[in-house]
Chimera marker file (.cmm) of the C-alpha trace (Angstrom):
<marker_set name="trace">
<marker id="1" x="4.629" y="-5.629" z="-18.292" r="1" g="1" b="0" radius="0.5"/>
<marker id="2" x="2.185" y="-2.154" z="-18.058" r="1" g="1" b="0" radius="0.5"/>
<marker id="3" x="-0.222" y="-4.598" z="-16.742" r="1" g="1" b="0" radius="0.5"/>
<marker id="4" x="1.930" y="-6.245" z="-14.183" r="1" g="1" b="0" radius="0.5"/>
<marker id="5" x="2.896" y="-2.311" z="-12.733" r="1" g="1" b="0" radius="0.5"/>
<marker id="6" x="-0.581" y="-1.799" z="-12.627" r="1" g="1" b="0" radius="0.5"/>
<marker id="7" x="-1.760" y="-4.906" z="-10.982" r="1" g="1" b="0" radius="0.5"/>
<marker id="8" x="0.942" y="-4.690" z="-8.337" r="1" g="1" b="0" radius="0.5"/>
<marker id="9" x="0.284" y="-0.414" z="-7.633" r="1" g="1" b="0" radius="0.5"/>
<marker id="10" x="-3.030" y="-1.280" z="-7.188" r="1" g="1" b="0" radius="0.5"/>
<marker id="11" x="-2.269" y="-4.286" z="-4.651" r="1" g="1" b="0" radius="0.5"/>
<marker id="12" x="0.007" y="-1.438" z="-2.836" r="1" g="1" b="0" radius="0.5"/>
<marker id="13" x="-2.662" y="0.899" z="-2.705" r="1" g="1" b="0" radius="0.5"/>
<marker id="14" x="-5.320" y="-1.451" z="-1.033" r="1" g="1" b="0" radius="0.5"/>
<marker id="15" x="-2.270" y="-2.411" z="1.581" r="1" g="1" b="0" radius="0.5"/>
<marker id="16" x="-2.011" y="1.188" z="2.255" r="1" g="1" b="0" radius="0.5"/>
<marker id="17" x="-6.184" y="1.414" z="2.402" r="1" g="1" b="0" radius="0.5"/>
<marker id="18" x="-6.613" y="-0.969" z="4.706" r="1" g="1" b="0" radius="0.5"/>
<marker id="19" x="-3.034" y="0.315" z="7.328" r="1" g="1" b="0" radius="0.5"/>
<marker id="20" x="-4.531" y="3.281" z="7.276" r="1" g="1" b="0" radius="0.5"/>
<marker id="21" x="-7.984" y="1.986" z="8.239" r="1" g="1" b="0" radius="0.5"/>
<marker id="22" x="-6.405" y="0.129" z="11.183" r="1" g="1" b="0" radius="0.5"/>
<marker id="23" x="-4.199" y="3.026" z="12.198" r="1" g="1" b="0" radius="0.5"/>
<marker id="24" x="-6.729" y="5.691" z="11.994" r="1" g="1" b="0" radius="0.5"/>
<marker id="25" x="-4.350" y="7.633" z="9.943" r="1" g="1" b="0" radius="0.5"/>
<marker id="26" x="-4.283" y="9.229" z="6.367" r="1" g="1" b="0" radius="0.5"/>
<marker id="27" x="-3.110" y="6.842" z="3.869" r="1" g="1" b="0" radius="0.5"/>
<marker id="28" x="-1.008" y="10.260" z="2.637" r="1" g="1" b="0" radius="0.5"/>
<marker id="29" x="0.922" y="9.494" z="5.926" r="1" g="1" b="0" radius="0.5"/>
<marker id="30" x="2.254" y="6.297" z="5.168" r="1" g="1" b="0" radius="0.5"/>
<marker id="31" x="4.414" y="4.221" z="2.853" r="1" g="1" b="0" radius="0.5"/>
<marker id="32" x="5.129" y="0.194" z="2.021" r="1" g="1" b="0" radius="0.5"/>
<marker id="33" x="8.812" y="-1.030" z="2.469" r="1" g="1" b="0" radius="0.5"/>
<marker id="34" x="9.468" y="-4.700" z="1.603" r="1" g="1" b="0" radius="0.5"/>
<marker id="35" x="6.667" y="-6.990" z="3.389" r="1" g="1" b="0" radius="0.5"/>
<marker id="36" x="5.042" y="-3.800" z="5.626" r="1" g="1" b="0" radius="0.5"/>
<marker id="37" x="3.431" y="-0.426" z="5.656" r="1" g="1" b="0" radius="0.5"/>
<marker id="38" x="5.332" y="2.141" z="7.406" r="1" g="1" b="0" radius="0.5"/>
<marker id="39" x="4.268" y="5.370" z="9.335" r="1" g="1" b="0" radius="0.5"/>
<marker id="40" x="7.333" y="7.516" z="9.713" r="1" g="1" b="0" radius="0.5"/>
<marker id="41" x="6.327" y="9.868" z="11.964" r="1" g="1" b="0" radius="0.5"/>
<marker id="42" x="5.885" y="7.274" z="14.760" r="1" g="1" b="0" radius="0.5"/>
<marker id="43" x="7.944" y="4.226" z="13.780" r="1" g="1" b="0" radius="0.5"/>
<marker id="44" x="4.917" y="1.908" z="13.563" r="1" g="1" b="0" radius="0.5"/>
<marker id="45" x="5.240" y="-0.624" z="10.975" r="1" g="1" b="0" radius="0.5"/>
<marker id="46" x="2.309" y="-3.359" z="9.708" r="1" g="1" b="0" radius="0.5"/>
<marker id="47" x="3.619" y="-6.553" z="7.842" r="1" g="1" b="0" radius="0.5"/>
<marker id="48" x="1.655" y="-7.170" z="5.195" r="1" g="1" b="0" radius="0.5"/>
<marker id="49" x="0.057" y="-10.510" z="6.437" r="1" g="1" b="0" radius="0.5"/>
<marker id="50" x="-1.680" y="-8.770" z="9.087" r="1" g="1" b="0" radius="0.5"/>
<marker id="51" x="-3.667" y="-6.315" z="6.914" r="1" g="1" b="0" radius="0.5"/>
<marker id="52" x="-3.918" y="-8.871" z="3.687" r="1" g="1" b="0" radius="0.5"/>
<marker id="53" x="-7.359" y="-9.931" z="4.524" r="1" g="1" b="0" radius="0.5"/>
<marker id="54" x="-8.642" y="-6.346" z="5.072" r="1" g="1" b="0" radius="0.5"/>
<marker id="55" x="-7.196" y="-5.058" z="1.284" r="1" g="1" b="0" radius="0.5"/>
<marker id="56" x="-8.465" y="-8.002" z="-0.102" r="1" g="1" b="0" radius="0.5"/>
<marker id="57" x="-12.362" y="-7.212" z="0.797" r="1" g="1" b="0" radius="0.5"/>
<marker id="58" x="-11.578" y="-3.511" z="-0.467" r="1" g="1" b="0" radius="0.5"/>
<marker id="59" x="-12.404" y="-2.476" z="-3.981" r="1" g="1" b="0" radius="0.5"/>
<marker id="60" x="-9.814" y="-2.824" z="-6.875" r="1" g="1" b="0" radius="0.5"/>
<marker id="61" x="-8.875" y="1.049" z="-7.681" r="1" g="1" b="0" radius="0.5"/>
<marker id="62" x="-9.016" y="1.319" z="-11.228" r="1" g="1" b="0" radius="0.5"/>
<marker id="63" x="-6.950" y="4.710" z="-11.658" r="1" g="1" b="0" radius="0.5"/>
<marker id="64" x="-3.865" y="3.790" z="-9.644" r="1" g="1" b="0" radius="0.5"/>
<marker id="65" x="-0.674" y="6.495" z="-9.705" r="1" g="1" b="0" radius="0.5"/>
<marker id="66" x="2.618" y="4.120" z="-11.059" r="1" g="1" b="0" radius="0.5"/>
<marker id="67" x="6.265" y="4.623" z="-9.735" r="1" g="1" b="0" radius="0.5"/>
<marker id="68" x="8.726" y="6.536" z="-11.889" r="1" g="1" b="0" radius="0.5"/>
<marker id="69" x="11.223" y="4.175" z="-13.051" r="1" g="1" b="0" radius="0.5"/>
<marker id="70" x="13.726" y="6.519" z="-11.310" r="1" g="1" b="0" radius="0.5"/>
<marker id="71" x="12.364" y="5.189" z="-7.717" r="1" g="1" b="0" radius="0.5"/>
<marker id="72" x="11.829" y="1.189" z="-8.614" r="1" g="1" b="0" radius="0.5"/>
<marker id="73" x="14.366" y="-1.062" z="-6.016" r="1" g="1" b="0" radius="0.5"/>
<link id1="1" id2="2" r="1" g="1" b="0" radius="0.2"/>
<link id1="2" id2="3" r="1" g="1" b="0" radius="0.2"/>
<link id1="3" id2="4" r="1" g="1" b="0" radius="0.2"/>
<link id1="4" id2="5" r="1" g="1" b="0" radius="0.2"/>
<link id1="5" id2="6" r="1" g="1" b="0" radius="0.2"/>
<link id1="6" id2="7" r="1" g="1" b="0" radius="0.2"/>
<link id1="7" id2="8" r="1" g="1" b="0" radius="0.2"/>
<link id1="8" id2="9" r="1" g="1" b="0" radius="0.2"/>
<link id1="9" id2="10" r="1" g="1" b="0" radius="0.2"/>
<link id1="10" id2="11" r="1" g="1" b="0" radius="0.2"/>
<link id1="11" id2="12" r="1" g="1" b="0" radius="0.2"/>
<link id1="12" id2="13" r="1" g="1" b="0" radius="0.2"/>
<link id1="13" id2="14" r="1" g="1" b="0" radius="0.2"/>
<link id1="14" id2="15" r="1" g="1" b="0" radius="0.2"/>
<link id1="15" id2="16" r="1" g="1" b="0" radius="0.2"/>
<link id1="16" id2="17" r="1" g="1" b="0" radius="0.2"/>
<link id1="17" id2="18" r="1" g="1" b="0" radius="0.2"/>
<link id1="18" id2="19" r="1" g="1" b="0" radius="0.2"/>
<link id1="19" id2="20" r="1" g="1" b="0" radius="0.2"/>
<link id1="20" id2="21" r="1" g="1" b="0" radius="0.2"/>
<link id1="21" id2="22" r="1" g="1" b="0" radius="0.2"/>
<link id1="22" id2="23" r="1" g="1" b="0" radius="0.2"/>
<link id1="23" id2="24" r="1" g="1" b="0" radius="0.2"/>
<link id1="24" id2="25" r="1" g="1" b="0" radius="0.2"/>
<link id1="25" id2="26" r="1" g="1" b="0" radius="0.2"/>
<link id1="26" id2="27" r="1" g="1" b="0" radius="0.2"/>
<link id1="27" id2="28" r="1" g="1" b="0" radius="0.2"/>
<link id1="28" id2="29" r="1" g="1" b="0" radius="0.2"/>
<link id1="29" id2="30" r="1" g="1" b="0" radius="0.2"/>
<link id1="30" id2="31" r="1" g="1" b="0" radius="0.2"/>
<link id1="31" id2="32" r="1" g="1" b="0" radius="0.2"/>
<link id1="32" id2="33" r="1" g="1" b="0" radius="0.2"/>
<link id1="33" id2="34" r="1" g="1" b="0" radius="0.2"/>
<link id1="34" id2="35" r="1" g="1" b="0" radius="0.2"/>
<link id1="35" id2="36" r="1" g="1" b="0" radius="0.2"/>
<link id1="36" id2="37" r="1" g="1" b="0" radius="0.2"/>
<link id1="37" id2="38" r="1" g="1" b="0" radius="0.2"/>
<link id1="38" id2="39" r="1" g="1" b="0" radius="0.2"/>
<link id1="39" id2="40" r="1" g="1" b="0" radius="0.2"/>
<link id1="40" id2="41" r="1" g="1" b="0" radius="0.2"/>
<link id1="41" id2="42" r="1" g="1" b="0" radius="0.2"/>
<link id1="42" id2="43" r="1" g="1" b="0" radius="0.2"/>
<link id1="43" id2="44" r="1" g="1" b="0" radius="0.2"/>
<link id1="44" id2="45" r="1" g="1" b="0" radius="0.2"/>
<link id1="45" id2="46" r="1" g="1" b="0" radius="0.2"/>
<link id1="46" id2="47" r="1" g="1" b="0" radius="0.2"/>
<link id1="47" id2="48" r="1" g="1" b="0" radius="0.2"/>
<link id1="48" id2="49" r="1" g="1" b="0" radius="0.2"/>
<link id1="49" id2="50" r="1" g="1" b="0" radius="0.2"/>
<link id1="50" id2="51" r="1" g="1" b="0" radius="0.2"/>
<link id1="51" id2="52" r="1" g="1" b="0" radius="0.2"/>
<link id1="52" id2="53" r="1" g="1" b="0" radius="0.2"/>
<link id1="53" id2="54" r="1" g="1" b="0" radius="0.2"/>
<link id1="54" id2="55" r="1" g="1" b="0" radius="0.2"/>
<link id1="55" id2="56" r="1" g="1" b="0" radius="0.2"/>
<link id1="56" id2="57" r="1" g="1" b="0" radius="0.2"/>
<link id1="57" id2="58" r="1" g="1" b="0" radius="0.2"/>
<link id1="58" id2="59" r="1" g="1" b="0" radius="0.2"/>
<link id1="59" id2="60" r="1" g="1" b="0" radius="0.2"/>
<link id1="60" id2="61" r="1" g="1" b="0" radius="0.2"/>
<link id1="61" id2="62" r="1" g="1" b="0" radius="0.2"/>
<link id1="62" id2="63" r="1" g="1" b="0" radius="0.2"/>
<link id1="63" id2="64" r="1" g="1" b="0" radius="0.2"/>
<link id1="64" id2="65" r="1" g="1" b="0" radius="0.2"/>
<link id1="65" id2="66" r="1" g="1" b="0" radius="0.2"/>
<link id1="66" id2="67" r="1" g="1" b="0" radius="0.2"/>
<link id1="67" id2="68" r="1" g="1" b="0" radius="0.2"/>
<link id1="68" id2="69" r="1" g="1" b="0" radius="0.2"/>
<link id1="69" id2="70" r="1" g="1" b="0" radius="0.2"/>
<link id1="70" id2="71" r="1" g="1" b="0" radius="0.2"/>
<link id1="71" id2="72" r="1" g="1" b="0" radius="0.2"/>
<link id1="72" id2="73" r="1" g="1" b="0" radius="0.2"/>
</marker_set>
């Protein structure tokens, strides 16, 4: 299960790489809601499929921060 939370926060944080890449943004600015990456501030929203092949030619972070339990959906 550990490794499952891992695999999937590291997934997450190569989403959120590669949004904030194409946005010219901070990835600090932005967050992931079901299927996209959101920035807040201005509304904009990137599904997932658009970005997929860009995270997938990034490098797998190997010290990725996991959810609290608290804040899972």
């Amino acid at each position: 299960y550990e490794t499952m939370r891992k695999l999937g926060a590291s997934a997450r944080q190569m989403l959120l790489q590669a949004a904030a890449a194409r946005l010219g943004l901070s990835i600090t600015e932005l967050s992931t809601e079901p299927g996209r990456v959101v920035h807040a501030a201005s509304g904009r929203t990137i599904p997932y499929g658009e970005i997929a092949d860009a995270a997938a030619d990034l490098s797998v972070p190997t010290d990725v921060v996991l959810r609290s339990r608290d804040d899972f959906r």
